[in-house]
N, C-alpha and C positions, 0 to 999 in steps of 0.2 A: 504494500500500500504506500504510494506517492505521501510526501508529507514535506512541510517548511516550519521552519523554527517562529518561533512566536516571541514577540517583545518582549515579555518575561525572561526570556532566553539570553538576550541580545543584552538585556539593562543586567543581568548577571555577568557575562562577559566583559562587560565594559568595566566596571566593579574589579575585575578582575587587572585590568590595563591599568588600570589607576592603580593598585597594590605592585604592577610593573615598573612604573613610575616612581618607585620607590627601590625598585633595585640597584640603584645606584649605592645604597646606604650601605649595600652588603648580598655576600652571596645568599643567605637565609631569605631574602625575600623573595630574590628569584625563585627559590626553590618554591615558595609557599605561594606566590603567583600561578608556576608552572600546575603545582598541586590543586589548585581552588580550578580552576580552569578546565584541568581532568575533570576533575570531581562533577564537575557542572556536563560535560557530555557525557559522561557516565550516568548521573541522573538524568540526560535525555535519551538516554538511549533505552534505561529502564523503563521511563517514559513510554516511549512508542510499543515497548511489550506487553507491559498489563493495562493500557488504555485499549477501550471496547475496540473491536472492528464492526463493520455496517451494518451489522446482524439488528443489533437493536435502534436504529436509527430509519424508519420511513417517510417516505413522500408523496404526496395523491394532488396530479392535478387536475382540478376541477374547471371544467369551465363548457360552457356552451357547445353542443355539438353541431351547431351553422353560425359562423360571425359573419356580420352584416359590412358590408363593406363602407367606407366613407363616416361610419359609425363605431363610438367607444365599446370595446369589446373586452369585460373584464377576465383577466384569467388568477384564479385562488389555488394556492399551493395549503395542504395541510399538513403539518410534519407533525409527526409523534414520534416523545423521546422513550426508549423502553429499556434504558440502558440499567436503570437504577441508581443514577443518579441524575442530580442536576448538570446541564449540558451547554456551553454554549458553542454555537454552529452560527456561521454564512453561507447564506443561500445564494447563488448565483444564477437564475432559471434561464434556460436557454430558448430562446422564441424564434421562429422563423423571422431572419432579416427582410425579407420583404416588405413587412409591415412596421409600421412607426408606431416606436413605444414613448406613450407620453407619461411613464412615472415610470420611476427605478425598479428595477427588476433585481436588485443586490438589498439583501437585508441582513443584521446580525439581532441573532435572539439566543436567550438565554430560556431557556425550557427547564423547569423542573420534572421530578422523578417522575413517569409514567405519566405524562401530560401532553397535551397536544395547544399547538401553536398551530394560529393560522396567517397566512400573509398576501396579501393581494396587491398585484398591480394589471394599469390598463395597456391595451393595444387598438391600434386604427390600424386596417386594413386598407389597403389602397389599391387592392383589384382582386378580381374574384379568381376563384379556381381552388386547389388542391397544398394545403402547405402543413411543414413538417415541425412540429416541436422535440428539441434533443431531450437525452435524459438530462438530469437536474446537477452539475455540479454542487460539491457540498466542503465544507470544511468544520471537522469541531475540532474543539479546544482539548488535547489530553489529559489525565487526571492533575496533573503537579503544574499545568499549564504551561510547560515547556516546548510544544510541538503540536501545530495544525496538520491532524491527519485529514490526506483529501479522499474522499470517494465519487464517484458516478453514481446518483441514482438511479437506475431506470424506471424511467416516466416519458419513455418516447410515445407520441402517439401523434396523429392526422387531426386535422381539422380542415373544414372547406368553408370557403368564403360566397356565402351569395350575394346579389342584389339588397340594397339597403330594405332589411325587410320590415326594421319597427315603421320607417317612414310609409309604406306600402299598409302596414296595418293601422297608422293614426288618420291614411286616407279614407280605409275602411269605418273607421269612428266617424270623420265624416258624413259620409253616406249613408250612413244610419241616422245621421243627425238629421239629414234631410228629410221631408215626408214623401218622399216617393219611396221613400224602402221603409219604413217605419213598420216594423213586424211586431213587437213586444210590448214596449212601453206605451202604447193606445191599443185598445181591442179596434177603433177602427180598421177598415180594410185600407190599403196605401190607395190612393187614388191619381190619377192623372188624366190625361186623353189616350188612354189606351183605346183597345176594339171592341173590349167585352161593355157594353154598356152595364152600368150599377144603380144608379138613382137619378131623380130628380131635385134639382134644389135653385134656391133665388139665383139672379144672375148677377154679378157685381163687376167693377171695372177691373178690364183685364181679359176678362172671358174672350174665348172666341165668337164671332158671331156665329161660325158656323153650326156652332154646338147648340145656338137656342132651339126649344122644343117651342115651336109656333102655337100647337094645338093648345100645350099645356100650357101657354102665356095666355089665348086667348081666353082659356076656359079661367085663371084663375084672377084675369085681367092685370097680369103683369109681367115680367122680364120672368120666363124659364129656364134655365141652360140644364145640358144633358150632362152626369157625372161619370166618367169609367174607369175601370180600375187599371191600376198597371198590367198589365200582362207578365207573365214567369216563364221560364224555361225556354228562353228563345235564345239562339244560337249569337254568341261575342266569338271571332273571330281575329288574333292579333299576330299579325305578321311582323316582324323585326328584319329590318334590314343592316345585315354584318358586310357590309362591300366595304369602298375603299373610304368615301364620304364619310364614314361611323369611324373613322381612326381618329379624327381629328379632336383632338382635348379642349374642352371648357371647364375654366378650372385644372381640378384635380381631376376630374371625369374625361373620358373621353365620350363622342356624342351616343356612342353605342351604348355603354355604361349607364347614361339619361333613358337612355330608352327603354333598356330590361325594367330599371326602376318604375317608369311609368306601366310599362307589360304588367309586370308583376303588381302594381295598384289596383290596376282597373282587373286584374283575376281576382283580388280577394274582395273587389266592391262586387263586381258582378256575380261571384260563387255565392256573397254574401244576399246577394238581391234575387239566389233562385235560379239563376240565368246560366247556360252551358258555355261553358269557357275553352277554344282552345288554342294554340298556338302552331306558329308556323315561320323557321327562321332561314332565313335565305342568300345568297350571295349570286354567286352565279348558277347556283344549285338551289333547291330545296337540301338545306342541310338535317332539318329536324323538321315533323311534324304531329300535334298530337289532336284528333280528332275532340271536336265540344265535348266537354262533356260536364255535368254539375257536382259540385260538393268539395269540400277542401281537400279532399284525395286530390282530385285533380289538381288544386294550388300547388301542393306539394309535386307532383309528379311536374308541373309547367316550372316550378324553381331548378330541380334538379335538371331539367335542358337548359338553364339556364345559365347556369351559374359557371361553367367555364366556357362557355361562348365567347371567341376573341373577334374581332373584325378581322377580314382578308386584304391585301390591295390589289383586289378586283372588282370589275365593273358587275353591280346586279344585274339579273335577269331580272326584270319584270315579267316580261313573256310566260319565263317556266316558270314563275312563283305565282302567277294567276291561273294560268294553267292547270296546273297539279292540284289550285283550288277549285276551281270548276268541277272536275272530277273526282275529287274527293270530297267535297262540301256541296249535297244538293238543297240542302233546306235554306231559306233565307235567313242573313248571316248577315251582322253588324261588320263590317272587314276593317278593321283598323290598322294601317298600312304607316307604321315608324322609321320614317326614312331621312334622307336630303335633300335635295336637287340644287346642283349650282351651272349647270348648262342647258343650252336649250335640247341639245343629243338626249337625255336623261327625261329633261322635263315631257319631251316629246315621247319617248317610249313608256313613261307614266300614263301619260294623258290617253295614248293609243290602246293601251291595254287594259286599263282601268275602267272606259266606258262598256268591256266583254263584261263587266261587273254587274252592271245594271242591264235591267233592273230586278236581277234576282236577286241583288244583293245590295246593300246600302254600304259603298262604300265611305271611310275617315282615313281622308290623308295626311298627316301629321308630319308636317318637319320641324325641326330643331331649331330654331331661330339663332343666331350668332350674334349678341352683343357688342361684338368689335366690330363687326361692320356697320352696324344700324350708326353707332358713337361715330365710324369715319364717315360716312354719309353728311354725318352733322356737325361736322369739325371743318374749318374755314383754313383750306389747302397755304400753304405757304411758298411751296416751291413744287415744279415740275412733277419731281415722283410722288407727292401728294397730289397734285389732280389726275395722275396716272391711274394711282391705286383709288382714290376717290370714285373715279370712273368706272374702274375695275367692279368696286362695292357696289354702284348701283344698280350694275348690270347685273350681276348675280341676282338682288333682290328684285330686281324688275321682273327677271325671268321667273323668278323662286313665285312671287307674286301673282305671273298670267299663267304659272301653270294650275295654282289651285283656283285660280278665279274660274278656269276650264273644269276642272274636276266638279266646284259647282252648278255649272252650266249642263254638265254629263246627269244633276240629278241628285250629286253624292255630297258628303262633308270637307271640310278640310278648317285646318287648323293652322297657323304661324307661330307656336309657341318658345319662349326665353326657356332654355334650359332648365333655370330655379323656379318654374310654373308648370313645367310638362305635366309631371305626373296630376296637380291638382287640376288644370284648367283639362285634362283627359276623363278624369273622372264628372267633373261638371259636364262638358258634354256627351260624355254615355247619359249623367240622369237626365237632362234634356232629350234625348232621344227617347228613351223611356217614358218618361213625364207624356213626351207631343204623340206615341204611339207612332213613330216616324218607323217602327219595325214590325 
């Protein structure tokens, strides 16, 4: 067993240099320097023989088996001392480098006989996927305190990093907040302009007109409108687009990374509203697909496609990513399409294949809006390569602009949203959808 000498160790030896220092006076004290000196690695040496070895000494790390990416991810070590005595030990835990540790991962405790200490530090994850924590180096203190014996604990184990998922579930709180999913907390039924007609009641500003019931306005000589209820179990459909466009970082994110976030939001609003969820993630392939379906099984099964998905730099098909929906998706299908567009080659193969959409399907085409460019648009150029790139910006957004104003004209959704809004202003317009019975 590995081990270093401990300041106790070192302040005796020095002890000893200083009675050195006195050898001048005479050969006796050399001697008795040389002696005291022995005598102190001898007691280290006895030391390291009747101090425990690892036997009595464990460690357990605890911590979450999915950390959330972008998010404080606590991880707790528990050590129990079973040596029978009092023990003091440094813990050094060892965490996968890829993630940023914002509190110290090094502690010293002092543990009494048969007792357990526990010690916690946090970690941020900063991209999803597969990562490894080592066993736990460890140091205690020997009996006479002369020597830190070191061990290895073994405490290796896995962890996988998904999509920010608390974020994903306080979207879900939302959605609940709202009255078009309200299940529990009112016995009423949720109500909206769905299909299925529910009641009758007063009409008040806001209403459509198209919903007043004429007969029943006449007969009660007033403003009618008709009530319906949300409709459930209708097919959410969420494409993710992993091409070359999703490489590009805002923030700490890259736009792909916004995107799973928002996927995985509107799966646990939607699961949570009744509604069949499924996903479909694409590049120049259909890379993954998992057919609607309801209940948080499904959430879970759409996280795990999820969560090591990297972006390619390749251009998407649209083509086969509609395609491969058609024929595998025949019931009508919210299609929620998380993409980019910054040419018009791109915007034009959106626009071509997305109308094959309608009208079996209602499609939402969602891009990632870019806050550096909107800022340079509105920044007052100063020299040549700023009206250059000026130029640049507003060409992209011009285009990015007439292609969804197209997708609208084709019948469908579309969306412009800042990356720090995606996932919430996504979920607002599913319940709008739901709400107007637009499915």
């Amino acid at each position: 067993m590995k081990f270093v000498f401990s300041q106790r160790f070192f302040i005796l030896l020095f002890i000893g240099f200083v009675l050195l220092s006195a050898a001048w006076f005479g050969k006796a004290a050399l001697y008795i320097t040389f002696l005291f000196d022995l005598v102190i690695l001898g007691l280290a040496a006895a030391d390291y023989y009747i101090s425990e070895d690892a036997a009595g000494i464990n460690i357990e790390r605890e911590m979450e088996h999915r950390f959330s990416m972008g998010a404080i991810n606590q991880v707790k070590l528990r050590i129990a001392n079973r040596t029978g005595r009092p023990i003091t030990l440094i813990v050094k835990d060892e965490y996968p480098p890829e993630m940023e540790l914002l509190t110290s991962r090094e502690v010293k405790l002092t543990i009494p006989a048969n007792r357990n200490r526990s010690w916690r530090y946090d970690l941020m994850p900063t991209a999803r996927g597969d990562y490894s924590f080592g066993d736990t180096p460890l140091r205690f203190l020997s009996r006479m305190g002369l020597i830190w014996k070191q061990i290895r604990v073994p405490t290796a184990s896995t962890v996988k990093v998904y999509p920010d998922i608390q974020a994903a579930k306080e979207n879900e709180l939302y959605a609940h907040r709202n009255r078009a999913l309200q299940q529990g907390a009112k016995k009423a039924r949720p109500r909206g302009q769905g299909r299925e007609f529910e009641s009758l009641r007063d009409f008040v500003v806001g209403d459509e007109i198209r919903h007043i019931s004429w007969a029943a306005s006449a007969r009660r000589g007033k403003l009618i409108t008709r009530q319906y209820t949300i409709e459930r179990s209708q097919n959410i459909v969420v494409m993710v687009d992993a091409g070359r466009l999703m490489t590009a970082r805002i923030g700490r994110l890259s736009k792909l990374d916004h995107a799973i976030n928002a996927a995985l939001s509107i799966a646990y609003v939607a699961s949570s509203g009744g509604d069949n969820v499924g996903l479909l993630v694409f590049n120049r392939r259909v890379r993954s697909f998992l057919p609607p379906r309801r209940g948080r099984d499904q959430v879970n099964r759409i996280m795990e496609s999820l969560y090591n998905v990297e972006p390619q730099m390749i251009e998407p098909s649209y083509a086969r990513a509609f395609s491969f929906l058609g024929v595998n998706c025949h019931r009508r299908s919210l299609v929620i399409v998380l993409t980019d567009l910054v040419d018009r080659d791109s915007s034009a193969e959106l626009l071509a294949h997305a109308s094959n959409l309608v009208p079996r399907h209602l499609p939402l085409i969602v891009t990632i809006g870019d806050t550096d460019l909107s800022a340079l648009v509105r920044t007052v150029p100063s020299t040549s390569s700023d009206v250059y790139r000026q130029s640049v910006a507003e060409g992209i957004l011009r285009q990015r602009e007439q292609a969804l104003s197209g997708i609208r004209q084709l019948g469908g959704l579309a969306l412009d949203v800042p990356a720090g809004r995606l996932s919430l202003e996504l979920v607002n317009q599913y319940l709008e959808v739901k709400e107007r019975g637009l499915l």
